[in-house]
C-alpha positions as CSV (number, residue, x, y, z in Angstrom):
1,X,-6.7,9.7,238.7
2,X,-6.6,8.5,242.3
3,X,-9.0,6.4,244.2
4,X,-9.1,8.0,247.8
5,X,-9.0,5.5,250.4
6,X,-6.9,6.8,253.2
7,X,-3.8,4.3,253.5
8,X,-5.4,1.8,250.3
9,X,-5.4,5.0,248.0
10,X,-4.2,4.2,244.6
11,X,-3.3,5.5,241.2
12,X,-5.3,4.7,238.0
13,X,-2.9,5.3,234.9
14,X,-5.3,5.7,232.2
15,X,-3.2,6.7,228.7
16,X,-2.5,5.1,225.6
17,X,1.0,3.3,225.4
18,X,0.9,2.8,228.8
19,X,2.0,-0.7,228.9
20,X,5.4,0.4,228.3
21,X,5.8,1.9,231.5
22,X,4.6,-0.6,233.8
23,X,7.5,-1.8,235.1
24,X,8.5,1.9,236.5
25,X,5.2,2.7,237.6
26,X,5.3,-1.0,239.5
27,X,9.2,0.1,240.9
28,X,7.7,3.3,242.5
29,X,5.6,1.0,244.8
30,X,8.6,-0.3,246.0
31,X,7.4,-3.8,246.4
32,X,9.7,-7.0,246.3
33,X,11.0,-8.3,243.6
34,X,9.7,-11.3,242.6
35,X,6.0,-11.4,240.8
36,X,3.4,-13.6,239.6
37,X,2.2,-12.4,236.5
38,X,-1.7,-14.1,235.9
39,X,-3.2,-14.4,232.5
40,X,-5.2,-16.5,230.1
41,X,-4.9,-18.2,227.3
42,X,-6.2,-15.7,224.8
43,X,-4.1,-12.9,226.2
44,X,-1.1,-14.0,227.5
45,X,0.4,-14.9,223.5
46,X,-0.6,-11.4,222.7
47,X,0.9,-9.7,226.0
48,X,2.4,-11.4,228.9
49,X,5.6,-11.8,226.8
50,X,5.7,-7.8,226.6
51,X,4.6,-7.4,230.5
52,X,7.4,-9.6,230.9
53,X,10.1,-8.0,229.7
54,X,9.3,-5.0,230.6
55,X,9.0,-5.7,234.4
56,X,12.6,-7.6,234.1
57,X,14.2,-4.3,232.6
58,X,13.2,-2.8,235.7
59,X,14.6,-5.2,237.9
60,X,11.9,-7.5,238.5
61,X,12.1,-11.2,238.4
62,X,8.1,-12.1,236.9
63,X,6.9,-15.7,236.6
64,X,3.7,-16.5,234.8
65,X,0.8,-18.5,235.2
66,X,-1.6,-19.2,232.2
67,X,-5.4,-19.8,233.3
68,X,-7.8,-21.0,230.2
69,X,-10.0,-18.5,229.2
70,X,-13.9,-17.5,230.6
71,X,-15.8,-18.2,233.5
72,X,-14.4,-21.7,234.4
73,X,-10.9,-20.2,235.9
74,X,-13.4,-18.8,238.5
75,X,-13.1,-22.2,240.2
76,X,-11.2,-23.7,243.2
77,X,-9.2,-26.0,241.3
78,X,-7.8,-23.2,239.4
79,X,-7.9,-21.3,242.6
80,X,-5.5,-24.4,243.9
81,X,-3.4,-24.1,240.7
82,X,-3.2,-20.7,241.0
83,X,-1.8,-21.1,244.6
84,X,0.9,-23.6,243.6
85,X,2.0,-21.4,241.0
86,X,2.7,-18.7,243.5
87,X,4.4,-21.1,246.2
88,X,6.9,-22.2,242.6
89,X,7.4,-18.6,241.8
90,X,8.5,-18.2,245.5
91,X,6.3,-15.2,246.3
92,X,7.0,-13.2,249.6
93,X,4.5,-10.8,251.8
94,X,6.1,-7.7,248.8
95,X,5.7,-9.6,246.0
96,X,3.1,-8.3,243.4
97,X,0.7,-10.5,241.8
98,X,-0.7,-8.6,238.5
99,X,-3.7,-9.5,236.7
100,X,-3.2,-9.4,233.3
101,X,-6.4,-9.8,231.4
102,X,-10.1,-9.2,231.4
103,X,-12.9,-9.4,234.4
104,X,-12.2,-13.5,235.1
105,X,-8.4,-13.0,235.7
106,X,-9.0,-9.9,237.9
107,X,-11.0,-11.8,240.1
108,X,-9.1,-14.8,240.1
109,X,-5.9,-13.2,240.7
110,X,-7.1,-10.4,243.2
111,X,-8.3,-13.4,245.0
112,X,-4.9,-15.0,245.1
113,X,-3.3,-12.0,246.3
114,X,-6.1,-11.2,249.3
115,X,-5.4,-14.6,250.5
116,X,-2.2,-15.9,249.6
117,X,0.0,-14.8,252.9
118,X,-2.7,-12.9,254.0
119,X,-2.4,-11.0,251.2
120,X,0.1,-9.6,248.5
121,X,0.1,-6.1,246.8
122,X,-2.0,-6.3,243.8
123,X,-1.7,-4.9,240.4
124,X,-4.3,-4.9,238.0
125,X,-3.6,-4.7,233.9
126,X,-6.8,-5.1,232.1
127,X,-6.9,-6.0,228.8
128,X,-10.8,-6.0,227.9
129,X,-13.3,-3.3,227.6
130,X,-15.2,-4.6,230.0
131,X,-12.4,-4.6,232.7
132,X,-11.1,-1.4,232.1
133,X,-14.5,0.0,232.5
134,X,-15.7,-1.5,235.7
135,X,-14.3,-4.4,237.1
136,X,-10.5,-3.4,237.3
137,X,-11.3,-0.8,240.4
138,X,-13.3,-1.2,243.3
139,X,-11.7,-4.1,244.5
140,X,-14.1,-7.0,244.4
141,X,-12.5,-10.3,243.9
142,X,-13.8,-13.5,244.0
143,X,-14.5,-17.1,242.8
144,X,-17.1,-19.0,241.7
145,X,-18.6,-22.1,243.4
146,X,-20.8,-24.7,241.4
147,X,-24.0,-23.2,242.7
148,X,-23.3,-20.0,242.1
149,X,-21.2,-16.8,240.5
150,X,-18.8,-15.0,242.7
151,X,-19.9,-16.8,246.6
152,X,-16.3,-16.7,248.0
153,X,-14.4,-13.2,247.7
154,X,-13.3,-10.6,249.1
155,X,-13.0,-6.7,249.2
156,X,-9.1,-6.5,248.2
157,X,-8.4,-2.7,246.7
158,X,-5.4,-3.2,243.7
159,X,-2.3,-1.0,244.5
160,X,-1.9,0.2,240.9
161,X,-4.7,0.1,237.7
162,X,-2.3,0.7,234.6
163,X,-5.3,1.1,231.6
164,X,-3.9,1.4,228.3
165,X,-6.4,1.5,225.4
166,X,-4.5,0.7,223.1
167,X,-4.1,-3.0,224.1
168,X,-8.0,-2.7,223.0
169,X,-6.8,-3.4,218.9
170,X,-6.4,-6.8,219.6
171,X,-10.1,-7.5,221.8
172,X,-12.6,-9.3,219.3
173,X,-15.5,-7.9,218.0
174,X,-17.8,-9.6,220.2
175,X,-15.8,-9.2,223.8
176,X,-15.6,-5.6,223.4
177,X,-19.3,-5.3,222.2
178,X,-20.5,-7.1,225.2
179,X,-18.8,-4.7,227.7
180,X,-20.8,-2.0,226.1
181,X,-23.2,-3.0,228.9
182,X,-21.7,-1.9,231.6
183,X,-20.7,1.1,229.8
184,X,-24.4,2.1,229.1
185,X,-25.3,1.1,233.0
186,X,-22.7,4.2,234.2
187,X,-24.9,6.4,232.0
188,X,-28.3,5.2,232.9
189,X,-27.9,5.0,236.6
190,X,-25.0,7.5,237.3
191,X,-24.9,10.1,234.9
192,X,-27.5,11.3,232.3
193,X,-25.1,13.9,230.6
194,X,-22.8,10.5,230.0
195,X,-26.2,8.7,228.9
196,X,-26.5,11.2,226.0
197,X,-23.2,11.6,225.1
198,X,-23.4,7.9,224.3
199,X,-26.3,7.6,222.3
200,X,-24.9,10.4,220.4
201,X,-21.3,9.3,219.9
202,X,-21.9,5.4,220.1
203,X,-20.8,5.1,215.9
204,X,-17.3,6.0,217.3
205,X,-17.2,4.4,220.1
206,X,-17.9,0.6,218.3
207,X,-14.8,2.0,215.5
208,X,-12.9,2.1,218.6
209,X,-11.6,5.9,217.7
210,X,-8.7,6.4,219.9
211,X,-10.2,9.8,221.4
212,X,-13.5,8.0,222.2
213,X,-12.3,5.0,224.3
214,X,-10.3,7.5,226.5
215,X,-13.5,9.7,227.2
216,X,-15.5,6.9,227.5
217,X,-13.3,4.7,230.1
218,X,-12.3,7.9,231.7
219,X,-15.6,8.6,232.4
220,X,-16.8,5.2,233.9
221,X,-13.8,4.8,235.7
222,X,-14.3,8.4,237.4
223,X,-17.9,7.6,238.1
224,X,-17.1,4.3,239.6
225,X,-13.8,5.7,241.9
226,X,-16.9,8.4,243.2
227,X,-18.9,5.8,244.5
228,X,-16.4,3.1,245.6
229,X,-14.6,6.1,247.6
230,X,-18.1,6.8,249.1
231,X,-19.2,3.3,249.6
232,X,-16.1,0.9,249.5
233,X,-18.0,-2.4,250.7
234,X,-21.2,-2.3,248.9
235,X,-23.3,-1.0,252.4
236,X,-24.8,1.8,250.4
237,X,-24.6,3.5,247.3
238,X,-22.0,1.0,245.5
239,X,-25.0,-1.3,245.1
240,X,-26.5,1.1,242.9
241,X,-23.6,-0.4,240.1
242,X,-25.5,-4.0,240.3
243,X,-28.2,-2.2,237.9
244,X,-28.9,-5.1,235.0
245,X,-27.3,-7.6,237.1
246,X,-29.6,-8.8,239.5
247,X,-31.1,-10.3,236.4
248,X,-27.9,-10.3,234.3
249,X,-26.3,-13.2,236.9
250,X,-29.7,-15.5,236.7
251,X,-29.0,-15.2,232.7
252,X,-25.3,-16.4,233.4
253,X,-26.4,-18.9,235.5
254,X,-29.1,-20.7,233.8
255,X,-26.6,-20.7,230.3
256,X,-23.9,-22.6,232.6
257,X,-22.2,-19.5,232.5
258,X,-21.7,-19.8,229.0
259,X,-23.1,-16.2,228.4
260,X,-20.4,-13.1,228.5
261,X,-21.1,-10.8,231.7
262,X,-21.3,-8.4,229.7
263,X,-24.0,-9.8,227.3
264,X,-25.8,-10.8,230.5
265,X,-25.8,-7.4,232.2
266,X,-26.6,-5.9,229.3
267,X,-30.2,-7.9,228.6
268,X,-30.6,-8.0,232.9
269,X,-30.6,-3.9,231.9
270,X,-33.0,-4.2,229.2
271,X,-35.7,-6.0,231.5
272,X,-34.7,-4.6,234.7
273,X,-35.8,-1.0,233.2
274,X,-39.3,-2.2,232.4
275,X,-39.4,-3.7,236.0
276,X,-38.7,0.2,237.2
277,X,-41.6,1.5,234.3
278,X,-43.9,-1.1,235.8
279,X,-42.8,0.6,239.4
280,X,-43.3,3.8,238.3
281,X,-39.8,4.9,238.2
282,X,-39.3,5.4,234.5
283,X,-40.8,6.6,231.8
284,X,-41.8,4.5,228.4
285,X,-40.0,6.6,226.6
286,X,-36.7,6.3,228.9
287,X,-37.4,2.8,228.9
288,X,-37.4,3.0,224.9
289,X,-33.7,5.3,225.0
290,X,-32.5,2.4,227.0
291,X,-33.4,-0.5,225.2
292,X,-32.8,1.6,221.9
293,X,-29.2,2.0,223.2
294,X,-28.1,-1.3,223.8
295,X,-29.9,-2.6,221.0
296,X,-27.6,0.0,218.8
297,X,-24.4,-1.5,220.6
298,X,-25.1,-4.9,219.1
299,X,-26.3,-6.2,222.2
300,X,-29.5,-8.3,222.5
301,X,-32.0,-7.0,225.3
302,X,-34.1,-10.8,225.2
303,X,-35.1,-12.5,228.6
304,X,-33.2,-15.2,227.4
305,X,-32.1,-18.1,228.3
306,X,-35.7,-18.8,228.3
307,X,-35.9,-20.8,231.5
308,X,-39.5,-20.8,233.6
309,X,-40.1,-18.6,236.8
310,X,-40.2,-21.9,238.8
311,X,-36.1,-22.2,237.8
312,X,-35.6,-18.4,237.5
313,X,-36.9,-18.3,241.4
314,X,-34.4,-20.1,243.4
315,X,-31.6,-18.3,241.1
316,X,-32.5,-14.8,242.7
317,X,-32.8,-15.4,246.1
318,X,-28.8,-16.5,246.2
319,X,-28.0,-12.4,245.0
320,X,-25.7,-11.3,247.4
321,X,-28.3,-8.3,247.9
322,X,-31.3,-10.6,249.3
323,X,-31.9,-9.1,252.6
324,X,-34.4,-10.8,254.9
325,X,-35.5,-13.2,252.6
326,X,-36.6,-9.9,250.1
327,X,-35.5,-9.5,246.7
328,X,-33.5,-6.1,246.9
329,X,-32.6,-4.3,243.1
330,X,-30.3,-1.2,241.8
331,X,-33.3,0.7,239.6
332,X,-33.0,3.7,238.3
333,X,-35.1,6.6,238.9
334,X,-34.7,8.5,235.7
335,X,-32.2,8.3,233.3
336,X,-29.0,9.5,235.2
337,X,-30.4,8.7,239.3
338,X,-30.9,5.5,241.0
339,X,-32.2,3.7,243.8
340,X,-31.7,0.4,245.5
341,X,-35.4,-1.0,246.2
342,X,-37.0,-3.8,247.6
343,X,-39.6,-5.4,244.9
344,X,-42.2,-7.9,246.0
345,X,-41.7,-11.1,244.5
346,X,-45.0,-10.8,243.0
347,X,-44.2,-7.9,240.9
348,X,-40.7,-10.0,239.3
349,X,-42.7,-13.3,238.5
350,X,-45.6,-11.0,236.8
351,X,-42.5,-9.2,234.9
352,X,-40.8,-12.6,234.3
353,X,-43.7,-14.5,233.4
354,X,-45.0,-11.7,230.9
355,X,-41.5,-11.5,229.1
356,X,-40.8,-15.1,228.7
């Protein structure tokens, strides 16, 4: 698969086993040969070792950096930490930083690359559900300040996505449950033929049956190269893919960012859909699929954390897609079709106030 973007274009390797041919696949780049392999503590015992080796029997030299694991690696310190890592590892303008793990390492590592000498090619090698769905193309990287998720980033497109499902045996039961939300969102606001296709082949899907997990990540993956080639910086259609997270981030936010993403995004999806019902742009009953849906994944569809409008407020006016002082969401318009809406404030405090 290939993500069309004139000179940025890249490959998207999506085939089980194919960790073992990273290193080749990284040597036909013909970048330099040092790297800076980024991980986290719960996936670099399981992989960076592997990644390792293989890169040096293609004749790189890797170093690795280890960054704890969830939300707080989104920070400058680590940022800093990250940075001295690269300076030890002795990176150059070719050398390729790859991101070895889930969402957080993405964005923390695509961030180091955008900005590290003006930028380094960068590789990403996503080890969660949730990443290999969504957040390991498009090219959004970014960290987190204390008053908010994801305020300083960039637009930074990877060279390579190498996806290998298979790295998906070792994901626990409740990190690849949670990135079921994103996976319902491609359906709901992208695709209605995908939308059904889940709710009829979900059983497989949570057994993680090998053919499943391809169709499904090819699938979301396709859908999402679509719109980023159509919309690379968000002025358009891309918003359309912040469906459930408008919402979503207010949830991670007011739980300290204790909350997976995807657990967030998945109950911003669940309320988000009755604020389009309430705006006449679904029906109960697609409301019901929805919330049916996610509730089948494991997922919980709750307004919760349970924190008053009067917090709730300030939280949604710092989304990055406040225009004008006007709360702006990604709704759709029938299973499968979306739109990106302005919604009086009025109508999300009535919403808010009724669900909490």
């Amino acid at each position: 698969m290939l993500v069309e973007l004139g000179a940025r274009s890249y490959e998207i390797i999506i085939r089980p086993g194919a960790l073992v041919g990273l290193g080749a696949a990284l040597a036909g780049l013909n970048p330099g040969r040092r790297a800076l392999i980024v991980s986290d503590t719960h996936v670099a015992p399981l992989w960076a070792e592997k990644v390792r080796e293989n890169l040096a029997t293609a004749g790189f030299n890797p170093a690795l950096v280890t960054l704890p694991a969830g939300e707080e690696a989104k920070s400058l310190g680590w940022l800093a930490h990250l940075y001295s890592a690269a300076v030890s590892a002795g990176l150059e303008r070719s050398s390729p930083v790859l991101a070895l793990g889930g969402g957080v390492v993405g964005d923390a590592a695509g961030f180091l690359a955008a900005t590290y000498l003006r930028g380094v090619p960068f590789i990403q090698v996503p080890t969660t559900l949730l990443a290999q769905v969504d957040s390991a193309v498009g090219g959004k990287v970014a960290v987190n300040l204390p008053q908010g998720k994801n305020l300083v980033g960039a637009f930074y497109q990877p060279r390579l996505v190498l996806v290998d499902p298979e790295v998906l045996t070792t994901l626990p039961e409740d990190q690849f449950c949670t990135a079921l939300g994103e996976v319902v969102k491609y359906g709901a606001i992208l695709d209605a033929a995908f939308f059904a296709h889940l709710e009829e082949h979900l059983p497989a899907l949570l057994a993680r049956d090998p053919a499943e997990l391809s169709t499904v990540i090819e699938r979301c993956l396709t859908l999402k190269a679509q719109v980023v080639e159509e919309d690379e910086r968000e002025t358009g259609r891309r918003a359309l893919l912040n469906f459930g997270h408008t919402l979503g981030h207010v949830l991670e936010a007011a739980s300290g960012f204790t909350l997976p993403h995807g657990a967030a995004v998945a109950r911003g999806i669940a309320v988000e859909a009755e604020l389009a019902r309430r705006l006449g742009l679904l029906s109960s009953e697609e409301v019901q699929r929805l919330q049916e849906l996610i509730g089948r994944a494991g997922l919980s569809t709750a307004l919760s954390p349970a924190l008053s409008w009067e917090e709730a407020r300030p939280l949604l006016y710092r989304d990055k897609k406040v225009r004008d002082g006007r709360l702006i969401f990604a709704l759709p318009q029938g299973l499968g079709r979306g739109r990106v809406v302005p919604v009086p404030e009025g109508a999300v405090e009535q919403l808010w106030r009724d669900l909490v």
